[in-house]
C-alpha positions in Angstrom: 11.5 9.3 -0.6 11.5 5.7 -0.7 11.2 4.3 3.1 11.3 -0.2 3.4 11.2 -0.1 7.1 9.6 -2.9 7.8 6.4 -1.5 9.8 4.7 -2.8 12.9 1.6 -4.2 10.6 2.2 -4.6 7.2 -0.8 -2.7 5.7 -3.1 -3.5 2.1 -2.1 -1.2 -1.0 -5.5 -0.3 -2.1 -5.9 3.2 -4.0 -2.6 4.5 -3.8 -2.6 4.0 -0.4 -2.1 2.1 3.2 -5.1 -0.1 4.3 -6.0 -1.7 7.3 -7.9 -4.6 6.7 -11.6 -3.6 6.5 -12.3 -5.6 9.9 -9.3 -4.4 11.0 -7.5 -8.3 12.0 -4.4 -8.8 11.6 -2.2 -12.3 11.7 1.5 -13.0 12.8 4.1 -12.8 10.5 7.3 -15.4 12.0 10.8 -15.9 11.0 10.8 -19.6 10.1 14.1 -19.8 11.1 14.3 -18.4 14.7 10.1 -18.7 15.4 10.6 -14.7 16.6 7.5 -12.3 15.3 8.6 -10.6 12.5 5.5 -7.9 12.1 1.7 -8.5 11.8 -0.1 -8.6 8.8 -3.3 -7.0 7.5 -5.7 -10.4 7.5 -8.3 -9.4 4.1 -11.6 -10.4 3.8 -14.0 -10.4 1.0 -14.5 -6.4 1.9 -11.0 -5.4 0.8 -10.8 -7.3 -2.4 -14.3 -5.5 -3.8 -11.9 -2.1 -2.5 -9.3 -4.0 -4.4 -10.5 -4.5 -7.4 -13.2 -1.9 -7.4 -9.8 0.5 -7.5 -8.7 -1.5 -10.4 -11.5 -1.3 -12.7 -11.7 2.5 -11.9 -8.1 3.0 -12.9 -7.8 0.3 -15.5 -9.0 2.4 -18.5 -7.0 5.3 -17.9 -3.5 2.9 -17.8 -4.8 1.0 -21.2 -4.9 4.4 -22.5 -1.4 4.6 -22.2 1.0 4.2 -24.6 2.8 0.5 -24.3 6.0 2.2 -24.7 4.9 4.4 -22.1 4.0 1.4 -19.4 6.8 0.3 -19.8 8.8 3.7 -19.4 7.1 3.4 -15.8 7.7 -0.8 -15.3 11.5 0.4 -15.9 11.6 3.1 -13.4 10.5 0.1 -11.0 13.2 -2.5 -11.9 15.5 1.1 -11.6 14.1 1.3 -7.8 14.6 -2.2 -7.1 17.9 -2.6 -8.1 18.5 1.0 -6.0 17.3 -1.1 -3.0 18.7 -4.4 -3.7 20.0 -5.0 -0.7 17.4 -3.9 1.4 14.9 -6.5 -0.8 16.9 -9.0 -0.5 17.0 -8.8 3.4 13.5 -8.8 3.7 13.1 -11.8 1.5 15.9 -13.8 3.7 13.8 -12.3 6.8 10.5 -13.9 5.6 11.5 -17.4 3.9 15.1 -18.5 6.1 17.1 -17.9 3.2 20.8 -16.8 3.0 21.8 -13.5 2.1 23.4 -14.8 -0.6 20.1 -16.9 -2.4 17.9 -14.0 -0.8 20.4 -11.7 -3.7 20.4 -14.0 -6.3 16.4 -14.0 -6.2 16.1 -10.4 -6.2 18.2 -9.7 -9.0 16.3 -12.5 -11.0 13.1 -10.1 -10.1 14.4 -7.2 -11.0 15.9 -8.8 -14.5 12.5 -9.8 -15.4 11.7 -6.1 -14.7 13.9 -4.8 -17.2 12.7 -7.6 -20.0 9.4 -6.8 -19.7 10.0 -2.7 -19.7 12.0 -4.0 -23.1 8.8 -5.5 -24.4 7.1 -2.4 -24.6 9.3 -1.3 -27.9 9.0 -4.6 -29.2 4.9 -5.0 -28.3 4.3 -7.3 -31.7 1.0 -8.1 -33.1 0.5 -9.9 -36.3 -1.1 -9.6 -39.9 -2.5 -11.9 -42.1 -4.5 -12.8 -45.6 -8.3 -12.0 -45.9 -10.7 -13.6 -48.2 -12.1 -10.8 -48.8 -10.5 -8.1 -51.6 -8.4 -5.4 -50.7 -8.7 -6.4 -46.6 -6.2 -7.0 -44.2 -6.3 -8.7 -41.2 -5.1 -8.0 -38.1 -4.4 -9.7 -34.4 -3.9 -6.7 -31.9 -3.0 -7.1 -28.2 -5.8 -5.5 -25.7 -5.7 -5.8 -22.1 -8.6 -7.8 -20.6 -9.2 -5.5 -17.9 -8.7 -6.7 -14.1 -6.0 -9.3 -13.2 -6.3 -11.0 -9.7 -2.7 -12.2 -9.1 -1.8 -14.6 -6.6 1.7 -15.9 -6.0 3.2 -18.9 -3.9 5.9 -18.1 -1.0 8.8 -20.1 -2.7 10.3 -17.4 -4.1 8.4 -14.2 -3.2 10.1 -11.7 -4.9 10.5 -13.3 -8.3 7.0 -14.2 -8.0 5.7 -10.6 -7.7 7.8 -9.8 -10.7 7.2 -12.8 -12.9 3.3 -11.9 -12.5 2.8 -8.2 -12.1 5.6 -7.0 -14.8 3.6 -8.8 -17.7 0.3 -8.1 -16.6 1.0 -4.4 -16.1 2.9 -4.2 -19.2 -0.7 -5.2 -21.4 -2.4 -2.6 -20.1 -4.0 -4.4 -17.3 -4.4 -3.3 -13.8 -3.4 -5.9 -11.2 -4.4 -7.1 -7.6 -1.7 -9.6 -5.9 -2.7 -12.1 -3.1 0.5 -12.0 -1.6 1.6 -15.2 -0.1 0.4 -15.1 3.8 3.6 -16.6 4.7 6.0 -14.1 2.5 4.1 -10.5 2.9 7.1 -8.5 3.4 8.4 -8.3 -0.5 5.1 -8.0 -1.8 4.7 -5.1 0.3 8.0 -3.8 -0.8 7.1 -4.1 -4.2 4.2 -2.3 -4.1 6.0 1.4 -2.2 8.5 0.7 -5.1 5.2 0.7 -7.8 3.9 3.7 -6.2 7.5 5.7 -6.3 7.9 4.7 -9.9 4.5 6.0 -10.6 2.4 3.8 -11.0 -1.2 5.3 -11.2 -3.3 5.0 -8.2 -5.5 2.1 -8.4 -3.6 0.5 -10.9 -1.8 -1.8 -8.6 -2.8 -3.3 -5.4 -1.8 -5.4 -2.6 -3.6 -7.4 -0.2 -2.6 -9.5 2.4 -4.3 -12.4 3.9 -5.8 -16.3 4.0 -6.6 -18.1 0.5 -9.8 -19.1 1.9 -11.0 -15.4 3.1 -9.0 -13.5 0.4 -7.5 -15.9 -2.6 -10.8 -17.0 -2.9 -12.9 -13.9 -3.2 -10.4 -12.4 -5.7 -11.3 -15.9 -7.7 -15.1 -15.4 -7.9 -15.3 -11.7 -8.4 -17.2 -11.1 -11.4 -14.9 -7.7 -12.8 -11.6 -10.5 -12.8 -11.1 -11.2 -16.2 -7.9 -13.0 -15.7 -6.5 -14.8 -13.0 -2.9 -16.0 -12.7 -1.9 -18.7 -10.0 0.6 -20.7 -8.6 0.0 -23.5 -6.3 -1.3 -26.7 -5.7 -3.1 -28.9 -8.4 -6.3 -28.8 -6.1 -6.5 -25.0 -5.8 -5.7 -25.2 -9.6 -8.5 -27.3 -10.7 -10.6 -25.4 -8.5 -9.8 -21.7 -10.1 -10.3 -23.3 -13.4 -14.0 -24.4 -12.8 -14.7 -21.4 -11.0 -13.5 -18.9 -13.7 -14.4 -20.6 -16.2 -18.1 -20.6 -15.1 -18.3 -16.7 -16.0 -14.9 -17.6 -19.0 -12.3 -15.2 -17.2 -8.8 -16.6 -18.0 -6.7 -18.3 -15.8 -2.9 -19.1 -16.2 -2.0 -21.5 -13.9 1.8 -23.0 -12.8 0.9 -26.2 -10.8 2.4 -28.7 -9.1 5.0 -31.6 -10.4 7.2 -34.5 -10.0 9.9 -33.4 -11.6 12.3 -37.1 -12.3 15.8 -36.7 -12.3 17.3 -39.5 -15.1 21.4 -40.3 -13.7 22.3 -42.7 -16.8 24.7 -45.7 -16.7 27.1 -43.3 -18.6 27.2 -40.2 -16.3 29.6 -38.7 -14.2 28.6 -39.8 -10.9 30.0 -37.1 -8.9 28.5 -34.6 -11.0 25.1 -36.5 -10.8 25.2 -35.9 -6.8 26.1 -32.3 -7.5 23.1 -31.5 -9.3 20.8 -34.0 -7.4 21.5 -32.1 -4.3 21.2 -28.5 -6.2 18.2 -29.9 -7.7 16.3 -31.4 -4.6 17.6 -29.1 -1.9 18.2 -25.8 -2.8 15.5 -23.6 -1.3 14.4 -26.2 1.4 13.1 -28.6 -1.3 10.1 -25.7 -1.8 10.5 -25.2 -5.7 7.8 -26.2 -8.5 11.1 -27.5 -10.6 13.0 -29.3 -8.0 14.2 -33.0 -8.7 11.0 -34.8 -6.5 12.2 -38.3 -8.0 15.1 -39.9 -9.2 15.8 -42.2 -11.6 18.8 -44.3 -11.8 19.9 -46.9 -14.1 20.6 -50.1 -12.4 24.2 -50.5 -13.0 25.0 -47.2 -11.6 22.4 -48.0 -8.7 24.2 -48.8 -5.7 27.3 -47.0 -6.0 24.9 -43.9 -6.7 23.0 -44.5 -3.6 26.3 -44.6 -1.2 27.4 -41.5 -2.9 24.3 -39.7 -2.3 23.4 -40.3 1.3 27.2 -39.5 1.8 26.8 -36.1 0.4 23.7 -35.4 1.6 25.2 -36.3 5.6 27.3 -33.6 4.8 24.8 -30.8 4.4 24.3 -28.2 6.8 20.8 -26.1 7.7 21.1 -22.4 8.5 20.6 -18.8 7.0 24.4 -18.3 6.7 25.6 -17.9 3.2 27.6 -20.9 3.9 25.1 -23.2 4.5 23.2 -25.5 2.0 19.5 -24.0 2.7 17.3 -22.9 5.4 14.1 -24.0 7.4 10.9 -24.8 5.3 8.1 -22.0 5.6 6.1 -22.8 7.7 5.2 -25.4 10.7 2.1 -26.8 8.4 4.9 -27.5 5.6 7.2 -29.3 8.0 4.1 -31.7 9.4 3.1 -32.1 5.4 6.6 -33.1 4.6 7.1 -35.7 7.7 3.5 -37.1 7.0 4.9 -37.9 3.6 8.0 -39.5 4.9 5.5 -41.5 7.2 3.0 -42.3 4.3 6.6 -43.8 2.3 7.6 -45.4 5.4 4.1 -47.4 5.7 4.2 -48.3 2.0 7.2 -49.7 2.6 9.9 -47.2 2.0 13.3 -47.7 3.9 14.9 -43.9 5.2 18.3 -44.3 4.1 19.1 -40.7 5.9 17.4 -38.1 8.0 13.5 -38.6 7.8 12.7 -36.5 11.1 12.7 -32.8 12.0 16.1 -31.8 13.4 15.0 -30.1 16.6 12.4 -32.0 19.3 10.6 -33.4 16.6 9.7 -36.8 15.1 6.9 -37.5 12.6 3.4 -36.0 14.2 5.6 -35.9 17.4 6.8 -32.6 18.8 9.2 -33.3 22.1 10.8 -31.5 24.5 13.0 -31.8 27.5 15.1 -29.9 30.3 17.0 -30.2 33.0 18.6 -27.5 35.4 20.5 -28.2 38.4 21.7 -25.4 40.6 24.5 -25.4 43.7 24.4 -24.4 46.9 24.7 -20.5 48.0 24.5 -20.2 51.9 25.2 -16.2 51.4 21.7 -16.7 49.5 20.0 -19.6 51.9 19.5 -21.4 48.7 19.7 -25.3 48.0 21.2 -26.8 45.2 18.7 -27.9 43.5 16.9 -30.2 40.3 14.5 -28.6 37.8 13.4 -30.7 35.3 10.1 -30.8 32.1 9.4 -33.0 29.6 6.8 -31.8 27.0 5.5 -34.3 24.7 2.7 -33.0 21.9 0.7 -34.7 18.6 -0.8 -32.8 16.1 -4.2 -34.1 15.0 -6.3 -34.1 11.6 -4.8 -30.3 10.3 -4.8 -28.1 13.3 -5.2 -29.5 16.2 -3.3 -31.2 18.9 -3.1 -33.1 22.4 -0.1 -33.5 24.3 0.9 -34.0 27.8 3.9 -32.1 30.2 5.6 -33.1 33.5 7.7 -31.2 36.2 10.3 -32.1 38.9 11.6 -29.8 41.6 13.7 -31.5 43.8 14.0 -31.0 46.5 10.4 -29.2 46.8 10.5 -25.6 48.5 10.2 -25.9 51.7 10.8 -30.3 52.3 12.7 -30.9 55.4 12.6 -34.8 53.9 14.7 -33.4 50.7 11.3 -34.9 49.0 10.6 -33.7 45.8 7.6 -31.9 44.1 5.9 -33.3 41.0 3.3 -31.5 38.3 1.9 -33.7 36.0 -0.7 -32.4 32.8 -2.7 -33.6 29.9 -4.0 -30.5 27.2 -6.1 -30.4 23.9 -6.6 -28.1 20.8 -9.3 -28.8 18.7 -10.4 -26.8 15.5 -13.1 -27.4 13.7 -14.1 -25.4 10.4 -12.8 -22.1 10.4 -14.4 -20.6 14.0 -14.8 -22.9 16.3 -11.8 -23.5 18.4 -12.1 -26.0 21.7 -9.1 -25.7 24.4 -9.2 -28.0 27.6 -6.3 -28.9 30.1 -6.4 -31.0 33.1 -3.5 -31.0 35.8 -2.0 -32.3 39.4 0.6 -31.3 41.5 2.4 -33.6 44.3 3.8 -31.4 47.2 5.3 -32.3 50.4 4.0 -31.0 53.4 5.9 -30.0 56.7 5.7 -33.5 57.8 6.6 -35.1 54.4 3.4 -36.2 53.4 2.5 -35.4 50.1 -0.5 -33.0 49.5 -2.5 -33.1 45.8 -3.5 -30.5 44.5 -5.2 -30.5 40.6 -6.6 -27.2 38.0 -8.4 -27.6 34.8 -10.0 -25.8 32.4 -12.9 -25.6 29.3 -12.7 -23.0 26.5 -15.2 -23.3 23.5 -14.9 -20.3 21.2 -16.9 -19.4 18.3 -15.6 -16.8 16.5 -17.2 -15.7 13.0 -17.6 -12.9 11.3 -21.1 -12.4 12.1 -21.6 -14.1 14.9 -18.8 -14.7 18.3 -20.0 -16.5 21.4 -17.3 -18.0 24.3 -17.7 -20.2 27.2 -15.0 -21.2 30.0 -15.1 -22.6 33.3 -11.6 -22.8 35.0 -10.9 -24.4 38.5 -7.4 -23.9 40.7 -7.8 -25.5 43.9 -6.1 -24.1 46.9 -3.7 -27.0 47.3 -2.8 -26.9 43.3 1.3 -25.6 43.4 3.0 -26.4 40.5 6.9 -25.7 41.6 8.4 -25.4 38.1 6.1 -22.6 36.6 3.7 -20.8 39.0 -0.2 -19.8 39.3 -1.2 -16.3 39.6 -3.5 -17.2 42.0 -5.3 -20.7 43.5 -8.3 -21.4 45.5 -10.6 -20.1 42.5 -13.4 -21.0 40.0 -14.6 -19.2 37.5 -17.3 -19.4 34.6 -17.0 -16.8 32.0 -19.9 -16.3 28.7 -19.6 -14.2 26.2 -22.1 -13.5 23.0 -21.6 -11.6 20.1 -23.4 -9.8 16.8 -21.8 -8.1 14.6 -23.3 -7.5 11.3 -22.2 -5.1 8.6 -24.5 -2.6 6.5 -24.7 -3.6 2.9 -25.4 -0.1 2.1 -23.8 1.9 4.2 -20.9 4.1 2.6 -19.6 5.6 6.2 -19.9 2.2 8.7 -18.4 -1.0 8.0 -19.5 -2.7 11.0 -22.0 -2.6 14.5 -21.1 -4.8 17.2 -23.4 -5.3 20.1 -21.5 -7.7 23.0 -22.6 -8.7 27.0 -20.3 -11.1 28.6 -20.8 -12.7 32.6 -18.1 -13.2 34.7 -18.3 -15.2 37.7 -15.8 -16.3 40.5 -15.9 -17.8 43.5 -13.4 -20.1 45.7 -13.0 -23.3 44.7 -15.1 -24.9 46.6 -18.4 -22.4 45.3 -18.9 -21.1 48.4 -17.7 -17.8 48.8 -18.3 -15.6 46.0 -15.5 -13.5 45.3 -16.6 -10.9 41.9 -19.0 -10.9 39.5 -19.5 -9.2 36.1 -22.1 -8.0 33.9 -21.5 -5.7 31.0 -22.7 -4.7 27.3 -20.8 -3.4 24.7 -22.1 -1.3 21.4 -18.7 -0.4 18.9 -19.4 1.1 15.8 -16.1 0.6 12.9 -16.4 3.1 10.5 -14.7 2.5 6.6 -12.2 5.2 8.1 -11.1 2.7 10.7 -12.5 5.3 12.8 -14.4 3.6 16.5 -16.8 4.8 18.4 -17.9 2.1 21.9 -19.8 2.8 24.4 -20.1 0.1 27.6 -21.6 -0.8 30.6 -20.6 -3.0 33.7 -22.5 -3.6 36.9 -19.9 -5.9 39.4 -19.6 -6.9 42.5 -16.4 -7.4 44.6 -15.1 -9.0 47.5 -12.4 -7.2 49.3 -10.9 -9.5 51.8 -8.7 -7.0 53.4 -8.7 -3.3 53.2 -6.8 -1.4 51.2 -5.3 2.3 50.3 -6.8 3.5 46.9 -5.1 7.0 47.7 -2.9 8.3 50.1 -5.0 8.6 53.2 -8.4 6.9 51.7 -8.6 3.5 53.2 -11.4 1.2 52.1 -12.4 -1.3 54.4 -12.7 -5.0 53.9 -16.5 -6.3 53.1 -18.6 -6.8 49.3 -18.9 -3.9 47.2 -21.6 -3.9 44.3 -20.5 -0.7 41.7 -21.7 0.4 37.9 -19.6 2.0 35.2 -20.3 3.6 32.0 -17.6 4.0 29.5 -17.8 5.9 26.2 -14.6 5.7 23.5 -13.4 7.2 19.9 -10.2 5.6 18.8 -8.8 7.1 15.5 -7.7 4.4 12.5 -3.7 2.9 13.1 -3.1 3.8 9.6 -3.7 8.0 10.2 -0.5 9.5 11.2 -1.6 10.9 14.1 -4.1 8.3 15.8 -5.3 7.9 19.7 -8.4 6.4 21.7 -10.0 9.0 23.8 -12.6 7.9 26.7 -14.3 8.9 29.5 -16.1 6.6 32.1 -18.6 7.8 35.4 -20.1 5.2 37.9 -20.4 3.9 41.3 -17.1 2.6 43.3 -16.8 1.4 46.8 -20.0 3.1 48.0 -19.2 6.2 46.2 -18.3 7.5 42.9 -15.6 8.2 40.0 -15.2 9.5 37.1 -11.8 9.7 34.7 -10.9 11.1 31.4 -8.0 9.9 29.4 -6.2 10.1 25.8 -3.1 7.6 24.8 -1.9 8.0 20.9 0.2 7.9 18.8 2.1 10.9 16.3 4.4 8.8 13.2 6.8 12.2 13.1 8.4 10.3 10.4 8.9 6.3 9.6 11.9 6.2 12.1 10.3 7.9 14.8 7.0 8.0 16.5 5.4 9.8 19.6 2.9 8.1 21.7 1.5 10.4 24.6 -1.0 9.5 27.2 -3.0 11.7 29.4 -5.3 10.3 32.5 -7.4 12.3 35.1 -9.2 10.6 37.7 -11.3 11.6 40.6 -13.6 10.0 43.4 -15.2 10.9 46.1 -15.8 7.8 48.4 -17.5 7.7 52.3 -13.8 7.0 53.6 -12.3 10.5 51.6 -12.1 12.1 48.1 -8.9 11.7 46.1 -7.7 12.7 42.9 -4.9 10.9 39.9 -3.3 12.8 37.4 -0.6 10.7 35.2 1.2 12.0 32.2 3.5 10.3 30.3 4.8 9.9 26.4 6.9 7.0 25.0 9.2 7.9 22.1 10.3 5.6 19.4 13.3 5.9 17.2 14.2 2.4 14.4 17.2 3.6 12.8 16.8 0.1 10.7 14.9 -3.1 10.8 17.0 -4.7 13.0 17.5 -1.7 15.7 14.7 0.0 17.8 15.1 2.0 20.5 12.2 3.6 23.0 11.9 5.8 25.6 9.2 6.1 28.3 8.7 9.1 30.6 5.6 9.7 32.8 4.9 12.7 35.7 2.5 11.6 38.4 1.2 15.1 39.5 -0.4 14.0 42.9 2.7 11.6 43.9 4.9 14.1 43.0 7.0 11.6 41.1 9.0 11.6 37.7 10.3 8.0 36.1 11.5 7.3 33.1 13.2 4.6 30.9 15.5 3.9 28.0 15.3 0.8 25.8 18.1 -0.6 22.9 17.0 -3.3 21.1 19.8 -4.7 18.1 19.7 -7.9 16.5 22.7 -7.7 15.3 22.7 -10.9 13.4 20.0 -13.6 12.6 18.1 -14.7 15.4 20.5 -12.8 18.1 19.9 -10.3 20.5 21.5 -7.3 22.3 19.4 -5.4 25.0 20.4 -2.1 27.0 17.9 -1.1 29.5 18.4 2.1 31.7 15.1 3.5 33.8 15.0 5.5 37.0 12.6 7.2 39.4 13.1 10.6 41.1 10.5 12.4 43.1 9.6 16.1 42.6 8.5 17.7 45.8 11.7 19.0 46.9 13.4 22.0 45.1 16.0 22.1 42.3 16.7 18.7 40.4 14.9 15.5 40.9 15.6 13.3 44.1 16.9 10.0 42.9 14.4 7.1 44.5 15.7 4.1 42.2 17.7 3.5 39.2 18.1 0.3 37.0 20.9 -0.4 34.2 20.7 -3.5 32.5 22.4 -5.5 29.6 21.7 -8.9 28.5 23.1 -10.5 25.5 21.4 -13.6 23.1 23.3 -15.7 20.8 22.0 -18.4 18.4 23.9 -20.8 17.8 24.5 -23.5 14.8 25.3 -26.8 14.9 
């Protein structure tokens, strides 16, 4: 039974089957049109393309083996499957490039077209014959697969891409592993349940997800590629040609343009502007044949022009079938595009229309603003009041950024002057390489006191973070003084510093056939107030986690803290712990079974020293997949202590139950039993985008307690609806 649920992570096709990456990372999948997580994606390393296309090279011989007439028997059976789901495809492709419905559909069926041409070629699977010097010889040219082709497809057209690549090199008897496009994984992995319905052998077709850099590229240089097929940039091009050509594995390669558009002194202008707009908008611009340039003839020139910037002020951006064409792919594609307008603009380029984004942004500039104002409620003892932010932000070099942010309440809580409160902010980004990310902010507040003075308060904070594969290490010092109260936004808590290290090493066995990966960690934690005097906790602990191929995890940890408790505080009913310093020690040992087993769970158990005494507590949470649409996730935890101020015991069971009658509907339920409170609560949750980028949510939860006899004492109950709509301008 073929199932296109979108899942929570969209998994590699290695084998035959659903792979978690073999580090187990996994990146953020967006709608470009609404910015809302879509899924997360399996992020591939080198270690999945040698499973990739180790897979291939098993399988490969077996499929050449095959009859061509036979391939392509099976290559129709997918085309068959497609156009079964057609809908269903084309949704996910309008999901995961901003498209209409309606050029999502016209995609699709160009995919599944191609599906049934190539099929068509296996009847027709021509070679050729020709003279021979030498007497009563014939020769021959016959068509033999080269063995492994690494595939790897652009996000333009996702769909179409998989099918323009995959049917063809399937059809010669090669087996294939697709790159997918890390922006557009959601038809990839479509098309690859529909290869594995249709039949295709295991091994025989892959998918994986991921980075050209950490997967595109490792495909590239593996030595058992024969062929490699490519669309893309002209750098990336030139790039796969000298690489593969260094061992003379193939390459096909569609590269970049600039397509010229030629409107003669003799053409129908309106038409022109027709198919200049079709040409250089359609699909947000993103096409390897759209019209880049065009060319007019000088007597046509200027009445051209007015046309054309008329028409295109006419245009409208959205995902609805009435609209011209949706958002670009990515945030990195929209800065690449307004750098180029900026780069034309320097040269000395006029912008006869448009030339910024449409929402908060201009150029390298991304800007916004808000402003709230509220009335008066007496019934309420609240003050009408003025909220108001301004966010201003530049990217830098490719990744990075600076910006700045400032706040107004007025008037500030509390002001008998009606004076109001200010919060003022600088921030940084910084990323070098690939694993080094550095994070900074620095920020002051202006508050009124009681006698209208105004009291400054300021926070900052450090981050460096290098994380590789091999190596990890993170640093951070953070300071929020007592007087820092930002009025729009809030602090979880002020009057602290704290410095925070962290070291990693984490290597991988190069022979090992059961472990992928050790990991040995110790981190410090340190806080005190702000002003270092009084020190509040501190941290020590070590980590050892072994990742097995299975995706299997086995940790064990250790911590050794220290607490200040400023006041005292009930950790049980009748077991009060006085105020004062508390050093303590915990040991911790863990098995968490792989995401992608259908029954999976972590399982631990910890012992120490707490508050002068001890504890101990066992607990399970996991997760059963009944079926695609519905999963079970139970949780079991048993704690007990025994402590100079009294023993106590915690017993919690709950299970959250999920239903997703489609991709745009989910709904959960949560229930958990607190055996030594006696209490039962539990919750119900609708989720339905019930168009593009809009939201309904039901919420229903309740708690009852259990001591008495017969049904459940109500203690609380909640019903809640709230209601998002996205509107288009």
């Amino acid at each position: 039974m073929v199932n296109l649920t979108l899942p929570d992570i969209i998994p590699n096709q290695i084998g035959g089957g659903d792979q978690p990456a073999h580090d187990g990372r996994t990146f953020a999948k967006v709608d470009p049109a609404t910015g809302k997580l879509l899924c997360r994606v399996a992020q591939s390393s080198a270690d999945d393309v040698e499973r990739a296309v180790a897979a291939a090279k098993k399988a490969q011989p077996a499929w050449a083996e095959l009859t061509v007439v036979k391939r392509g028997d099976i290559l129709r059976e997918i085309a068959i499957l497609m156009r079964t789901h057609r809908a269903t495809i084309a949704e996910l492709v309008a999901r995961e490039t901003g498209k209409s419905k309606k050029d999502a559909l016209g995609e699709t069926d160009a995919a599944i077209e191609m599906g049934f041409f190539v099929a068509g070629e296996g009847r027709r699977f021509y070679g050729q014959t020709t003279t021979s010097a030498v007497p009563n010889k014939t020769a021959l040219v016959v068509r033999q697969p080269l063995g492994v082709a690494g595939l790897i497809i652009a996000a333009n057209t996702p769909i179409a891409n998989v099918a323009w690549k995959a049917f063809p090199a399937l059809l010669c008897g090669n087996a294939a592993v697709l790159k997918a496009a890390e922006d557009t994984p959601l038809s990839a992995w479509a098309f690859g349940v529909l290869a594995r319905e249709a039949g295709v052998p295991q091994g025989v077709y892959s998918t994986i997800h991921g980075f050209g850099e950490q997967a595109g590229a490792p495909l590239v240089e593996h030595p058992d590629v024969a062929v490699v097929s490519f669309t893309g940039s002209c750098e990336v091009g030139r790039w796969i040609a000298q690489t593969a050509g260094k061992r003379l594995a193939k390459t096909c390669l569609e590269l970049g343009g600039k397509n010229p558009l030629i409107v003669c002194d003799d053409a129908d202008l309106q038409n022109a502007v027709t198919w200049t707009l079709g040409s250089a908008f359609s699909n947000a611009g993103q096409r390897c044949a759209a019209g880049s340039r065009i060319l007019v003839f000088d007597g046509v020139y200027e009445q051209f022009k007015t046309m054309l910037v008329a028409a295109v002020g006419t245009m409208k951006v959205g995902t609805a079938d009435t609209d011209d064409f949706g958002p670009v792919i990515n945030e990195e594609q929209m800065t690449n595009m307004l750098a180029a307008v900026g780069r034309a603009k320097a040269a000395g380029a006029t912008i006869l229309t448009g030339g910024v984004r449409l929402t908060g942004r201009a150029g390298a500039f991304s800007i916004g603003a808000l402003n709230i104002q509220t009335d008066d409620k007496p019934s309420a003892g609240a003050l009408a009041t003025n909220f108001s932010a301004l966010r201003l932000k530049r990217n830098l070099l490719r990744r990075s950024n600076v910006g700045m942010m400032a706040t107004r309440r007025g008037p500030a809580v509390g002001s008998v002057t009606g004076s109001a409160s200010y919060t003022t902010g600088i921030d940084a980004t910084m990323l070098f390489f690939k694993s080094i990310t550095i994070t900074s902010y620095y920020a002051l507040t202006s508050t009124p006191d009681q006698r209208g003075d105004n009291v400054t308060g300021s926070s900052y904070r450090g981050r460096f973070d290098f994380n590789a594969d091999r190596y990890g290490a993170l640093a951070e010092h953070m300071l929020i003084d007592a007087d820092f109260r930002p009025e729009v936004g809030y602090v979880r808590r002020s009057d602290i510093r704290r410095s925070f290290g962290q070291v990693r090493f984490s290597p991988r066995p190069r022979r090992s056939k059961s472990i992928r990966k050790f990991t040995w960690q110790g981190s410090f934690d340190y806080v005190t107030d702000a002003p270092a005097i009084e020190l509040q906790s501190k941290e020590a602990s070590g980590l050892f986690r072994i990742e097995f191929q299975s995706s299997d995890q086995f940790s064990a940890e250790y911590s050794h803290e220290f607490e200040l408790l400023p006041n005292r505080f009930a950790i049980a009913p009748g077991v009060i712990v006085p105020a004062g310093g508390y050093s303590y020690s915990t040991s911790r040992v863990s098995y968490s079974l792989g995401q992608q087993r259908r029954v999976s769970g972590r399982l631990s158990a910890s012992t120490g020293s707490l508050y002068g005494g001890t504890k101990s507590d066992v607990s399970y949470s996991g997760r059963w997949s009944v079926i695609p649409q519905f999963a079970v996730e139970p949780s079991v935890t048993l704690a007990w202590g025994s402590l100079p101020y009294g023993d106590f015991t915690a017993r919690l069971i709950g299970s959250r139950f999920t239903v997703t009658p489609s991709a745009r509907m989910q709904i959960s339920s949560l229930v958990q039993f607190n055996v030594d409170g006696k209490t039962l609560t539990s919750s119900v949750r609708l989720r339905w985008e019930y168009t593009g980028g809009s939201d309904l949510f039901v919420v229903y939860s309740d708690g009852r307690e259990t001591r008495t006899p017969g049904f459940p004492g109500l203690l609380n109950r909640t019903f809640a609806i709230k209601a998002t709509r996205l509107l288009r301008f």
